[in-house]
Biopython code that builds the backbone (N, CA, C, O; Angstrom):
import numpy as np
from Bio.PDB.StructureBuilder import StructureBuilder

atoms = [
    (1, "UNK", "N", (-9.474, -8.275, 21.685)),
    (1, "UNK", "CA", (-9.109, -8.849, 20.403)),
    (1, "UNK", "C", (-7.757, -8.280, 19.969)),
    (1, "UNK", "O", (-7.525, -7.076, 20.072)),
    (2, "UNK", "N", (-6.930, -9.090, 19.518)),
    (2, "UNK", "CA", (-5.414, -9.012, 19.156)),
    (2, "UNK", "C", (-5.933, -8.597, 17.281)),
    (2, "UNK", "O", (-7.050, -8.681, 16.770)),
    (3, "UNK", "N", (-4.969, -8.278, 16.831)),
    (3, "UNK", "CA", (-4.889, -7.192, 15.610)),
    (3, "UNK", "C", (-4.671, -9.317, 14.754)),
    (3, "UNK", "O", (-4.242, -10.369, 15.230)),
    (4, "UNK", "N", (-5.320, -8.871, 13.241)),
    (4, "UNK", "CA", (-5.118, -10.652, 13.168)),
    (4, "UNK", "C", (-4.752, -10.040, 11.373)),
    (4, "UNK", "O", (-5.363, -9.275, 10.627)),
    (5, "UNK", "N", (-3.661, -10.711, 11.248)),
    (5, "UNK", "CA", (-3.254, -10.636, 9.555)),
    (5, "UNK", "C", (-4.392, -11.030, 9.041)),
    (5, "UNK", "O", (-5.237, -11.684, 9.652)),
    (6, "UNK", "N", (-4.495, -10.547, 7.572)),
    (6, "UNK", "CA", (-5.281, -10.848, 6.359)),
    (6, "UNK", "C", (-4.276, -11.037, 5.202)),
    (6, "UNK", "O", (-4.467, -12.010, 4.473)),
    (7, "UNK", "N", (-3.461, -10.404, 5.002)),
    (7, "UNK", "CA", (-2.771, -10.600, 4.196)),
    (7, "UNK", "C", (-0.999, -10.422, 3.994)),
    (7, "UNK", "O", (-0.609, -9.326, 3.592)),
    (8, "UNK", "N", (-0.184, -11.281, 4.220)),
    (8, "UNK", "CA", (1.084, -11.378, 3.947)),
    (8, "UNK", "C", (1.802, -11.731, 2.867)),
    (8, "UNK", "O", (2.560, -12.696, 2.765)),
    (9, "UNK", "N", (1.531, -10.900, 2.051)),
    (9, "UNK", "CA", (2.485, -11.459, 0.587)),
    (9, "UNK", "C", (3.249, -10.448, 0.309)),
    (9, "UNK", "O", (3.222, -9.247, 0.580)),
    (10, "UNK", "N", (4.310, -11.514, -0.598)),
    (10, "UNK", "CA", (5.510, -10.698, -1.772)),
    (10, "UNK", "C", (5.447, -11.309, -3.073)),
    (10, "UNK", "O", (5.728, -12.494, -3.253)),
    (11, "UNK", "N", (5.015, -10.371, -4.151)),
    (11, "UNK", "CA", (5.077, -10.615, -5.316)),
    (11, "UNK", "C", (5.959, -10.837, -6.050)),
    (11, "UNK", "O", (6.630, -9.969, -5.491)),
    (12, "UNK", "N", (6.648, -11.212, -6.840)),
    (12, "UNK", "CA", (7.806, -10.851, -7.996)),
    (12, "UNK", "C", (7.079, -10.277, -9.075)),
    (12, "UNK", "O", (6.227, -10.991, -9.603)),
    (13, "UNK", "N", (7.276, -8.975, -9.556)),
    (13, "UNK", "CA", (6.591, -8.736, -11.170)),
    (13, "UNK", "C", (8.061, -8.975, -11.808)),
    (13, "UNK", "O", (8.122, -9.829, -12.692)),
    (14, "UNK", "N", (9.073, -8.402, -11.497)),
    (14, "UNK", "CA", (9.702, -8.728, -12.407)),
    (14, "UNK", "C", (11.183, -8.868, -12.007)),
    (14, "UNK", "O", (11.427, -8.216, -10.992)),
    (15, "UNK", "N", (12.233, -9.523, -12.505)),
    (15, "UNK", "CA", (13.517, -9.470, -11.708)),
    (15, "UNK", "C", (14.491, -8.760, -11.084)),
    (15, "UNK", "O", (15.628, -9.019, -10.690)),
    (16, "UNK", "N", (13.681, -7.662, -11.083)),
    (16, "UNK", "CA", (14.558, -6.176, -10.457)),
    (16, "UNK", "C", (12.625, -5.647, -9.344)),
    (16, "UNK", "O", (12.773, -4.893, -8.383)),
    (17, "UNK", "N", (11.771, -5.933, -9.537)),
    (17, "UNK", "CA", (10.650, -5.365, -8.907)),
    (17, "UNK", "C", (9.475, -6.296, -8.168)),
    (17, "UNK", "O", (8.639, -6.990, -8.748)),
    (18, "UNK", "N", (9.586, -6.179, -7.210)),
    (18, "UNK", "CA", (8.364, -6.762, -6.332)),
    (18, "UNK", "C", (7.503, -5.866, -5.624)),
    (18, "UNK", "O", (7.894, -4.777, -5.202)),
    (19, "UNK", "N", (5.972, -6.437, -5.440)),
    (19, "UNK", "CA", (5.228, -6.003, -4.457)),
    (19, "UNK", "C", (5.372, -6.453, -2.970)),
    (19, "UNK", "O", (5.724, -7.587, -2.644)),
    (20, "UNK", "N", (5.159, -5.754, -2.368)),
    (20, "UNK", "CA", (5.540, -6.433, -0.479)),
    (20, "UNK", "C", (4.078, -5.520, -0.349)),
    (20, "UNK", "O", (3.840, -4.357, -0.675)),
    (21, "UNK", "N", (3.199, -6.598, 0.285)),
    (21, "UNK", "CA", (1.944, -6.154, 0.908)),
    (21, "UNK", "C", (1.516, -6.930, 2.538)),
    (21, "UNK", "O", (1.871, -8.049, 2.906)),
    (22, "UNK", "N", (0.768, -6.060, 3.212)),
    (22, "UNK", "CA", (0.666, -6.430, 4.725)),
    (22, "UNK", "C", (-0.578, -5.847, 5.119)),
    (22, "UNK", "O", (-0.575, -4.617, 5.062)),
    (23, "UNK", "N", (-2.154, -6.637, 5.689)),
    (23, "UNK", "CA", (-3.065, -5.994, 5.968)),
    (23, "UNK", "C", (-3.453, -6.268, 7.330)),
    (23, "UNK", "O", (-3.590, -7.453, 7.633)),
    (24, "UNK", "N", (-3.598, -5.635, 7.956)),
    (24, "UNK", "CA", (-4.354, -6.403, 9.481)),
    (24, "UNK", "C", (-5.937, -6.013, 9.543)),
    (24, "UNK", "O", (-6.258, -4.943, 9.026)),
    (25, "UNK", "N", (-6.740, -6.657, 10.023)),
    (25, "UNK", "CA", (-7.782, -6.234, 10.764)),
    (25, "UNK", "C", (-7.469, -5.742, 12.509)),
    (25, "UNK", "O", (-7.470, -6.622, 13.370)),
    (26, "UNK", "N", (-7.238, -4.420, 12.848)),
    (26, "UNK", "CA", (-7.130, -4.071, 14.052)),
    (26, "UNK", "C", (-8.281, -4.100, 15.309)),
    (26, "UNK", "O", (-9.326, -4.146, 14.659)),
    (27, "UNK", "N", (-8.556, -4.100, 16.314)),
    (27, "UNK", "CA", (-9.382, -3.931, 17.052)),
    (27, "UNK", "C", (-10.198, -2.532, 17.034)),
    (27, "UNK", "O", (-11.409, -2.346, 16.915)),
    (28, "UNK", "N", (-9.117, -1.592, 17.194)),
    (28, "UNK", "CA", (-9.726, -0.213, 17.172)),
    (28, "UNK", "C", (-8.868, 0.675, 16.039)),
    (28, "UNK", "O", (-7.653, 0.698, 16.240)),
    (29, "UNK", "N", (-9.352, 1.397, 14.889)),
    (29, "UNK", "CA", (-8.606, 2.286, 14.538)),
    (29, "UNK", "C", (-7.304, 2.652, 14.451)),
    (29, "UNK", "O", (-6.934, 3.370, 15.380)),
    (30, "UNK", "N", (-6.515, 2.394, 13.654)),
    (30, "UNK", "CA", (-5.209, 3.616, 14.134)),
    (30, "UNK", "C", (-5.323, 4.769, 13.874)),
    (30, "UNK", "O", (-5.789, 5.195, 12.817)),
    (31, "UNK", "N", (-4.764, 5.690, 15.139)),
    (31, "UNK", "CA", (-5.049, 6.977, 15.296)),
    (31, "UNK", "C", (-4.485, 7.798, 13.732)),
    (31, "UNK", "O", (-3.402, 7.885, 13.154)),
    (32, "UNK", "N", (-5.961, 8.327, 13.463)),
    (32, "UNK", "CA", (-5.890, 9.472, 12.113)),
    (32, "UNK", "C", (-6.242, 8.717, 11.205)),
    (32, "UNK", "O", (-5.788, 8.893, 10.075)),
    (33, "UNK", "N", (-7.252, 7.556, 11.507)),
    (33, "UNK", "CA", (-7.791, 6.405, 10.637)),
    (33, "UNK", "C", (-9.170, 6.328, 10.978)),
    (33, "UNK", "O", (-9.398, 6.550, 12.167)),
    (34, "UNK", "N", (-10.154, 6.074, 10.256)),
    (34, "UNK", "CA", (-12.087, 5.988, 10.770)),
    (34, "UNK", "C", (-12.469, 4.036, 10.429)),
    (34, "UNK", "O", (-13.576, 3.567, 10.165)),
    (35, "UNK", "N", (-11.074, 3.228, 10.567)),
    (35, "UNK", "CA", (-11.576, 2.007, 10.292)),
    (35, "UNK", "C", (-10.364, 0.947, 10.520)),
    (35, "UNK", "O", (-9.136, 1.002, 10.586)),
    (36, "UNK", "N", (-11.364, -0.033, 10.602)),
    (36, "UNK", "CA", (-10.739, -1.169, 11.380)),
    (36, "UNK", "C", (-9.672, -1.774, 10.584)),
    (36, "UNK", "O", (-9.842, -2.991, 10.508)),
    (37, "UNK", "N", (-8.839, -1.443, 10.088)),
    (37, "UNK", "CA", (-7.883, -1.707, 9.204)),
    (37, "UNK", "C", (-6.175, -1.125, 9.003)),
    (37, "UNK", "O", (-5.954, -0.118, 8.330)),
    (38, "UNK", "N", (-4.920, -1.994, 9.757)),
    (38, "UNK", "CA", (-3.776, -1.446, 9.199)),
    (38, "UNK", "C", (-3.378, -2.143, 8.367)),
    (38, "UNK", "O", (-3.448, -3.364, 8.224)),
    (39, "UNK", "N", (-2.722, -0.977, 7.491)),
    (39, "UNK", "CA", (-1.902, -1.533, 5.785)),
    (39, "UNK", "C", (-0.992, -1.041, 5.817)),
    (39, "UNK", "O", (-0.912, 0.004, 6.462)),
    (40, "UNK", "N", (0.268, -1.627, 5.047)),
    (40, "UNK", "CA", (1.585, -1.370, 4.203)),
    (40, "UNK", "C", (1.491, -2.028, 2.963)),
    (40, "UNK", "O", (1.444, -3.257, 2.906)),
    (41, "UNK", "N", (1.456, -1.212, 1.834)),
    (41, "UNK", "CA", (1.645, -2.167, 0.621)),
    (41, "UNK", "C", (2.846, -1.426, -0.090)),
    (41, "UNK", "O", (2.587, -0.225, -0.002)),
    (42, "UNK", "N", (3.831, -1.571, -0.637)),
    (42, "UNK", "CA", (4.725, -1.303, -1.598)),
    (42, "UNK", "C", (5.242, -1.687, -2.667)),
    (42, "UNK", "O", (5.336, -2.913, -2.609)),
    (43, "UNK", "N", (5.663, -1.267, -3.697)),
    (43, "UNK", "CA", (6.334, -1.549, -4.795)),
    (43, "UNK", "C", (7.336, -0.965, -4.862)),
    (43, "UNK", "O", (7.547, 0.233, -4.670)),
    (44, "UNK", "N", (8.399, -2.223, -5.294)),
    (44, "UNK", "CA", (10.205, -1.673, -4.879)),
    (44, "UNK", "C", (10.322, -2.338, -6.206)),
    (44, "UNK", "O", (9.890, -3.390, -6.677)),
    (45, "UNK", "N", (11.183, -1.191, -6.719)),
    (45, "UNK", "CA", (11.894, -1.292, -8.249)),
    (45, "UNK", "C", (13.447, -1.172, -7.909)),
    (45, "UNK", "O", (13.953, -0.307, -7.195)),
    (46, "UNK", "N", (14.151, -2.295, -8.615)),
    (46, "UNK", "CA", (15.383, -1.877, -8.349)),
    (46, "UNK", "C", (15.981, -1.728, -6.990)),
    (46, "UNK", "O", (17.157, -1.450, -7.226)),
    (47, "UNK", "N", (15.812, -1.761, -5.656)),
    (47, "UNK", "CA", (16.137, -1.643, -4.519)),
    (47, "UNK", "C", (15.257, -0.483, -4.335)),
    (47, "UNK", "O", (15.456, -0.035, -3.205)),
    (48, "UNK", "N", (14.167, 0.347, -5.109)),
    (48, "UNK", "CA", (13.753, 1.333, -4.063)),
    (48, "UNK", "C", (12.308, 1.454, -3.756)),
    (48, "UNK", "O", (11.829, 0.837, -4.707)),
    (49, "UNK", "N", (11.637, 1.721, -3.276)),
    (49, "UNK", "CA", (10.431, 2.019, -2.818)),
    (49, "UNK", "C", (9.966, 2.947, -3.522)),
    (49, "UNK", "O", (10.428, 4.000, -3.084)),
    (50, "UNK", "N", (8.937, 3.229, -4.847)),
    (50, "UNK", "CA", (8.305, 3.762, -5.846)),
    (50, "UNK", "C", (7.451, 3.855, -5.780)),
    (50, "UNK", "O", (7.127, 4.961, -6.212)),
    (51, "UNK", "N", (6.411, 3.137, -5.347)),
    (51, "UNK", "CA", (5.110, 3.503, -4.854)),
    (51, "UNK", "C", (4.849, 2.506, -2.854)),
    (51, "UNK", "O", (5.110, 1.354, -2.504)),
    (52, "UNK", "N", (4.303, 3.602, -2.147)),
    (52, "UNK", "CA", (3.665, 3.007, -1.172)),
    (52, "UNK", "C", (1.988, 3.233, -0.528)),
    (52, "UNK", "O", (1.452, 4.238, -0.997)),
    (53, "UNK", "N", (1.315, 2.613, 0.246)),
    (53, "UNK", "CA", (0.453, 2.779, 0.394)),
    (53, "UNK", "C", (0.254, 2.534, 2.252)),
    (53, "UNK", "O", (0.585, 1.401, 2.601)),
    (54, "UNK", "N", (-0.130, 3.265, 3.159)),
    (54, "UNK", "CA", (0.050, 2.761, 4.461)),
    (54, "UNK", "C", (-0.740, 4.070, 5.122)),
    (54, "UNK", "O", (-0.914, 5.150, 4.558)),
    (55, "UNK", "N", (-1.182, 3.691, 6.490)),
    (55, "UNK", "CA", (-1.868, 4.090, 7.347)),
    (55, "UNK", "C", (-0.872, 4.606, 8.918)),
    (55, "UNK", "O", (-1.213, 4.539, 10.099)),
    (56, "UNK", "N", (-0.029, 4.932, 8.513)),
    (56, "UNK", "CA", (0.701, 5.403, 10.196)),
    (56, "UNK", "C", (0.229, 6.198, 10.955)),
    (56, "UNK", "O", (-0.269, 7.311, 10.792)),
    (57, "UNK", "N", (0.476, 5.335, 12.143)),
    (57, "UNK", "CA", (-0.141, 5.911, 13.133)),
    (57, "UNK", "C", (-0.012, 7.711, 13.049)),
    (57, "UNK", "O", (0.972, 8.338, 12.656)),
    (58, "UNK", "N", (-1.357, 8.291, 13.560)),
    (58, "UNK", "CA", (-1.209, 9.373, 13.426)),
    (58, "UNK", "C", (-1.211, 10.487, 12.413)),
    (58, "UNK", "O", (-1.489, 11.684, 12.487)),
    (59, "UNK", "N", (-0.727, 9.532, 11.241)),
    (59, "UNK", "CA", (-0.805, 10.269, 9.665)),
    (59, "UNK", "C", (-1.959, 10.006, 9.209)),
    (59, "UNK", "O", (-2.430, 11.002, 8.659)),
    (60, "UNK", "N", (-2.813, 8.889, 9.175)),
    (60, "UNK", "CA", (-3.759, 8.683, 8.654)),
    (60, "UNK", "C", (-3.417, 7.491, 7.295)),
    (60, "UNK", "O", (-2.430, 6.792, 7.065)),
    (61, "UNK", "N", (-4.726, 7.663, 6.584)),
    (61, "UNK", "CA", (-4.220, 6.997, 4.821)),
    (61, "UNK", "C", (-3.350, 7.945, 4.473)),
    (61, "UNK", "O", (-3.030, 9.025, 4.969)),
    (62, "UNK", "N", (-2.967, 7.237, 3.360)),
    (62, "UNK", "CA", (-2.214, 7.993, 2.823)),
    (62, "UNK", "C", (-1.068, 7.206, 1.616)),
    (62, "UNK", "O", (-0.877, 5.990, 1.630)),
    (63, "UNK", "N", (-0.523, 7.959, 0.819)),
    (63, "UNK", "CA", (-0.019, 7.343, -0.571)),
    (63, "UNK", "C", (1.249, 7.940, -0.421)),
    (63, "UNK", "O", (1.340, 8.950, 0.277)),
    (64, "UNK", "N", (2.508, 7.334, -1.125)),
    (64, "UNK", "CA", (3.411, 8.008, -1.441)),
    (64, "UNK", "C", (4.423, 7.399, -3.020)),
    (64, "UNK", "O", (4.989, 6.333, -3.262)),
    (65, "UNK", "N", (4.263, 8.634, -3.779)),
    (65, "UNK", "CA", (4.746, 8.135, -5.069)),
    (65, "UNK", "C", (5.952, 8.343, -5.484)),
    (65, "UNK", "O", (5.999, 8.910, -6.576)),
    (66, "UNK", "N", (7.106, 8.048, -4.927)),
    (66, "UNK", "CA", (8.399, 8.290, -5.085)),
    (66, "UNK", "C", (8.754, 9.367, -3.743)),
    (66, "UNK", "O", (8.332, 8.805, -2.733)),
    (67, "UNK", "N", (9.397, 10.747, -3.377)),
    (67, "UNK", "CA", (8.649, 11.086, -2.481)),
    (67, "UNK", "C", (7.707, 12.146, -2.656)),
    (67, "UNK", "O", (8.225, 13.249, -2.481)),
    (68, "UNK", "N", (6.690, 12.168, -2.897)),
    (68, "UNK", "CA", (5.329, 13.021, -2.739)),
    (68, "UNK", "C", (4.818, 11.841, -2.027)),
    (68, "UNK", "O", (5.051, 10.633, -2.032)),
    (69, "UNK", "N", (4.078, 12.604, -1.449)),
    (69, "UNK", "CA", (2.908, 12.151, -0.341)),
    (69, "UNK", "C", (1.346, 12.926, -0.442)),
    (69, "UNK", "O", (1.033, 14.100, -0.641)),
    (70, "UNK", "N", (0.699, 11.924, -0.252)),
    (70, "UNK", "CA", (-0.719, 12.594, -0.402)),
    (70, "UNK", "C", (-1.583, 11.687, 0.384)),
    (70, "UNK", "O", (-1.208, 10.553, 0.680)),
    (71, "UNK", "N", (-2.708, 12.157, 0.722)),
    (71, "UNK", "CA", (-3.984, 11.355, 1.400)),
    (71, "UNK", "C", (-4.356, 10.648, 0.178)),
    (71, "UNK", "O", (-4.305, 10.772, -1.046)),
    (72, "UNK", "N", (-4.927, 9.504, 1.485)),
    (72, "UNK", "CA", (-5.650, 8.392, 0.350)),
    (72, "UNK", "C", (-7.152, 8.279, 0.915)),
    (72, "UNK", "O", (-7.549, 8.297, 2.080)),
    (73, "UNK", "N", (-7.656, 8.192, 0.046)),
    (73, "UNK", "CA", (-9.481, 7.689, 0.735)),
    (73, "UNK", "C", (-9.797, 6.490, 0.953)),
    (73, "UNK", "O", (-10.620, 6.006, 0.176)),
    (74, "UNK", "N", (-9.473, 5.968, 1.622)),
    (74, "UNK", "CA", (-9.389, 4.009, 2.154)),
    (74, "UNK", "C", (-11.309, 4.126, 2.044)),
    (74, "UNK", "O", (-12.051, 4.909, 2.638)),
    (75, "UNK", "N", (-11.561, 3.332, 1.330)),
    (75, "UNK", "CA", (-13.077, 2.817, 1.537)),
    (75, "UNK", "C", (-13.049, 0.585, 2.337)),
    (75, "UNK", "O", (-13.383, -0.055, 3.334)),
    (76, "UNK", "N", (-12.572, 0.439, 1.323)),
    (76, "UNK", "CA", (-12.954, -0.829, 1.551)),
    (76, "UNK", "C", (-10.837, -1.853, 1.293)),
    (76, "UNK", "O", (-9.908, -1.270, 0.735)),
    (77, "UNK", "N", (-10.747, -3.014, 1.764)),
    (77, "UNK", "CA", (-9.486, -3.502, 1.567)),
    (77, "UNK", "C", (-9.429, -4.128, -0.194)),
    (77, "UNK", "O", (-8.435, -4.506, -0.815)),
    (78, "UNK", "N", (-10.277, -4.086, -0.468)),
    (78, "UNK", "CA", (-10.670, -4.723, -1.951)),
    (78, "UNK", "C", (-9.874, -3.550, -2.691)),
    (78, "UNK", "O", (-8.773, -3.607, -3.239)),
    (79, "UNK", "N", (-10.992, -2.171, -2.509)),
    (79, "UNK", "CA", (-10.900, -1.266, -3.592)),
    (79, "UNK", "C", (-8.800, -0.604, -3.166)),
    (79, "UNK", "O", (-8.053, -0.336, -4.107)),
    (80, "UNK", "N", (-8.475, -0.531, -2.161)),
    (80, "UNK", "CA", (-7.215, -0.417, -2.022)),
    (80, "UNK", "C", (-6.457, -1.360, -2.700)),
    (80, "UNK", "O", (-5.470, -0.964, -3.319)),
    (81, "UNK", "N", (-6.693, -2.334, -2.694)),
    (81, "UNK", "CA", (-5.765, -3.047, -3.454)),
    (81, "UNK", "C", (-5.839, -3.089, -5.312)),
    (81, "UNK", "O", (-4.888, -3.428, -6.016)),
    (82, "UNK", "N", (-7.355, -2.608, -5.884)),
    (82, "UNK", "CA", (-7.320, -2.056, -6.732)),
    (82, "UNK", "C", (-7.100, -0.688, -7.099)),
    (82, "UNK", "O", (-7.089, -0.272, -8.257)),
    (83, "UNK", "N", (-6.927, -0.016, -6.076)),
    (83, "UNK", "CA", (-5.965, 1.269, -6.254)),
    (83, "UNK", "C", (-4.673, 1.517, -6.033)),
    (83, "UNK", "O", (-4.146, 2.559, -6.425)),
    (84, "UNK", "N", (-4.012, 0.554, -5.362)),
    (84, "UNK", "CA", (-2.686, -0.108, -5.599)),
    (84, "UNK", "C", (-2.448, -0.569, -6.601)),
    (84, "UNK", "O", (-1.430, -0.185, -7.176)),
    (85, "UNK", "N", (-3.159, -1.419, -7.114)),
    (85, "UNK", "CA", (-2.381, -1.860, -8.766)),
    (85, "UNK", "C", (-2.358, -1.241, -9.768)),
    (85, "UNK", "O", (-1.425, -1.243, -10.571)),
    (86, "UNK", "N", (-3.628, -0.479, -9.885)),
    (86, "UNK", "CA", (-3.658, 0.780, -10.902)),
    (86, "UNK", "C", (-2.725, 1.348, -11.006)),
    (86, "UNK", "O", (-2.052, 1.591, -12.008)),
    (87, "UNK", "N", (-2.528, 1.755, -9.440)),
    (87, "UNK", "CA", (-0.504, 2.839, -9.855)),
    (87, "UNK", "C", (0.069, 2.179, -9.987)),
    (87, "UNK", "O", (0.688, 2.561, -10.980)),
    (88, "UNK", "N", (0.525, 1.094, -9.655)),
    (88, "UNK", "CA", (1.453, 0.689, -10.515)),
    (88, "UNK", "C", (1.398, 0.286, -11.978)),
    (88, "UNK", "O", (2.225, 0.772, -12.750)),
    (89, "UNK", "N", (0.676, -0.388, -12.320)),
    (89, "UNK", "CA", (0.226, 0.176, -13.875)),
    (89, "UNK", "C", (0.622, 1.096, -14.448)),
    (89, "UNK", "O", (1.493, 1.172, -15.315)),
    (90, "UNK", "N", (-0.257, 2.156, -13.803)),
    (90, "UNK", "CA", (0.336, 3.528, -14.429)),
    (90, "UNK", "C", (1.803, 3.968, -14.439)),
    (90, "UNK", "O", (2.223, 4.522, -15.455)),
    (91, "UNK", "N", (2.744, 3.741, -13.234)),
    (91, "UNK", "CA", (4.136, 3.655, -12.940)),
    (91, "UNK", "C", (4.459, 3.262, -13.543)),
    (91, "UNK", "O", (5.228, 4.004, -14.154)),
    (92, "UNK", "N", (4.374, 1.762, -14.173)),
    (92, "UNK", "CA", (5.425, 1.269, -14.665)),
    (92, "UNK", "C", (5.029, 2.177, -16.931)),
    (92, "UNK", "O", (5.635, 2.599, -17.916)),
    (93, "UNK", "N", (3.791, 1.944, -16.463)),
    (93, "UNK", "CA", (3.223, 2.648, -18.284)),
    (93, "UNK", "C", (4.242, 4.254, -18.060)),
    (93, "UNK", "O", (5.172, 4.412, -18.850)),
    (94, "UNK", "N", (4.028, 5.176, -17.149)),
    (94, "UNK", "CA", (5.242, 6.138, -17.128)),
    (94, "UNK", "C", (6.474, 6.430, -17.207)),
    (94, "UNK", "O", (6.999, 7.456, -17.638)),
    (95, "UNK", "N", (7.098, 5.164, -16.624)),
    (95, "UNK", "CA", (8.312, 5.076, -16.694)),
    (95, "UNK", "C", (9.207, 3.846, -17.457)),
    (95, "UNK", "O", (10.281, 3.355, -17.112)),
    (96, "UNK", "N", (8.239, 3.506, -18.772)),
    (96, "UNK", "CA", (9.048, 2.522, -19.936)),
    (96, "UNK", "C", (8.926, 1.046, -19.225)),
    (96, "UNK", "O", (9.404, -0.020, -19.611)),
    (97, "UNK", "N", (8.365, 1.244, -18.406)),
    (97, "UNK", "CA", (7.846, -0.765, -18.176)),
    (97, "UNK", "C", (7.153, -1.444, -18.597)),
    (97, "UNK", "O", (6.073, -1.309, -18.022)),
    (98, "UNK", "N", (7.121, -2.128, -19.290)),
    (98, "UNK", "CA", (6.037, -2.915, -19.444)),
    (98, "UNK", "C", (5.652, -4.385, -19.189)),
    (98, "UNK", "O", (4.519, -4.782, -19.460)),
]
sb = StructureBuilder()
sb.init_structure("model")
sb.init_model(0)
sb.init_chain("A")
sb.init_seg("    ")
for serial, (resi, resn, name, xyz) in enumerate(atoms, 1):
    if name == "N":
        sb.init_residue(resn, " ", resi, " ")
    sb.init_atom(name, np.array(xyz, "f"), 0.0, 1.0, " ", f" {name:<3s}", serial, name[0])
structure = sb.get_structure()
């Protein structure tokens, strides 16, 4: 079995900020991962990358909020994507967006 998209979108929230999201269902794991699932999701403000969300090979889950980096607890592709929007929520409520 070949790795098969689920999801390819780009959002506009607003005229300086979009979401760019990418999910696959993989065959096996990526290494430092316990599930059948690769992701990239981001939010770019202004030309930059402010929040991301992705699974690299080898790193595992994992989050990055400007640059800090931290593990993420991937349960399900649902609840990631509601833990993706939350930060940004919160991002933009932090930093005068609304």
């Amino acid at each position: 079995m070949r790795a098969v998209l689920l999801i390819r979108r780009r959002v506009v929230l607003a005229p300086d900020a979009f979401v760019d999201m990418a999910v696959w269902r993989v065959p096996q794991p990526v290494p430092s991962s316990a599930h059948d699932f690769k992701y990239r999701l981001a939010y770019i403000v202004a030309g930059t990358c402010v929040l991301r969300y992705d699974n690299e090979r080898h790193k595992g889950d994992h989050r990055h909020a400007g640059t800090v980096e931290a593990p993420y607890a991937f349960s399900t592709p649902d609840q990631l994507m509601a833990d993706f929007y939350a930060d940004i929520v919160r991002w933009n409520d932090e930093n005068g967006r609304s």
